[in-house]
C-alpha positions, 0 to 999 in steps of 0.5 A, a space after each residue: 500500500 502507498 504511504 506518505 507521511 501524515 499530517 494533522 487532520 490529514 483523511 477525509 472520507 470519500 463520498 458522493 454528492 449529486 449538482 444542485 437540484 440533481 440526482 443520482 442515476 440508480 444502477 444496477 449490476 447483477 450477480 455473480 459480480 455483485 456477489 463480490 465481496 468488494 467492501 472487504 479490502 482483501 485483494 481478488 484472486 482466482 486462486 482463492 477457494 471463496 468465489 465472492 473474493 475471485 475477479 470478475 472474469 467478464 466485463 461487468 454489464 452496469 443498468 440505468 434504472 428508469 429515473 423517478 420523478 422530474 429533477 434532472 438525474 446525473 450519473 455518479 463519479 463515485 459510487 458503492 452501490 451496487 459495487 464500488 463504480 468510478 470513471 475513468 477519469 477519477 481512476 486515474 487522478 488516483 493512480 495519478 496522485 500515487 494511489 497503487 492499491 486498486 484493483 481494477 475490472 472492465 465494466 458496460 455501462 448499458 442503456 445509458 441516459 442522457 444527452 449525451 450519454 457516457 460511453 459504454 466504458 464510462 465506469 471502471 470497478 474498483 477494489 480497493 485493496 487494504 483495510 486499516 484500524 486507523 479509528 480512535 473509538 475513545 474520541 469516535 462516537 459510536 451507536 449500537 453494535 453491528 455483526 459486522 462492524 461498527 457503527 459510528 456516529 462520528 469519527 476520529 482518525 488516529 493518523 499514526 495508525 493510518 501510517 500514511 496511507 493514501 487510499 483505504 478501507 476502515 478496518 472498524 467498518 469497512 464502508 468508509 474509505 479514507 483518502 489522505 489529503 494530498 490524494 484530495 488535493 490531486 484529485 481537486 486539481 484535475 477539474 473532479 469537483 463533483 466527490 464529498 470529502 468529509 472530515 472523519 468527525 461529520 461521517 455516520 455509518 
């Protein structure tokens, strides 16, 4: 995993946010791909005895549900549902700014909307490889407790245990992705404007 050494207050949590007055498009991706375990941070290997942590053998077939209601509908740089999804363009910021532990597998994106509409490799899928224990639970909030992870109310990251890394996945709970700031500030300089980044303090799940 590629590190740097942090800093104060260095991790955001990457998440998604749609224009003003815009929606996401809901997608859809069906099984065996969506069957993957793409939120465990272990790496993809056709030598693994557990199907759901071998790659996807085939370009992955990504649906447009019909939109609901008249605002108009965007699609997401970044997304985890149904499975982690970014374009083309965020993948290689990332890359860019010295991100080395992806996992990467071609995907179609079918039907798609708009005018004009993305091309058909507009999404690449992504597992991030490498989870981290980085949460410091005596300053987090935490809610009630989960089979499988925990569930915070607020976070708080403990950046010696985050060891620098530049892109991971929260050990504690594995649905948050942690970016190191310079990561943010590569991505921001390449025109993406269109990704959340929250401080760990103002992320729930």
């Amino acid at each position: 995993m590629s590190i740097r050494q942090p800093s104060v207050g260095s991790y955001y949590v990457l998440d998604w946010t749609t224009p003003l007055a815009a929606e996401r498009h809901t997608l859809e991706v069906a099984y065996p791909a969506r069957g993957k375990r793409w939120k465990s941070g272990h790496a993809f290997t056709a030598a693994n005895d557990d199907d759901e942590l071998q790659p996807p053998v085939v370009a992955i077939e990504v649906r447009t549900s019909t939109p609901s209601g008249r605002s108009p509908h965007v699609y997401p740089e970044y997304t985890s549902q149904p499975i982690p999804l970014m374009t083309r363009r965020l993948v290689a910021a990332l890359e860019g700014a010295g991100v080395g532990n992806l996992q990467l597998y071609q995907t179609s994106l079918i039907d798609a909307l708009g005018a004009p509409p993305p091309p058909p490799d507009h999404y690449l899928a992504v597992n991030i490889v490498g989870r981290v224990a980085a949460a410091n639970l005596a300053s987090s909030t935490l809610g009630g407790e989960r089979a499988t992870s925990m569930d915070f109310h607020s976070l708080t990251i403990d950046e010696a245990r985050a060891r620098g890394a530049l892109l991971f996945r929260l050990a504690e709970n594995p649905s948050a992705v942690l970016a190191h700031a310079s990561v943010r500030a590569h991505v921001v300089s390449c025109g993406i404007d269109t990704l959340t980044w929250l401080a760990p303090e103002e992320w729930a799940g």
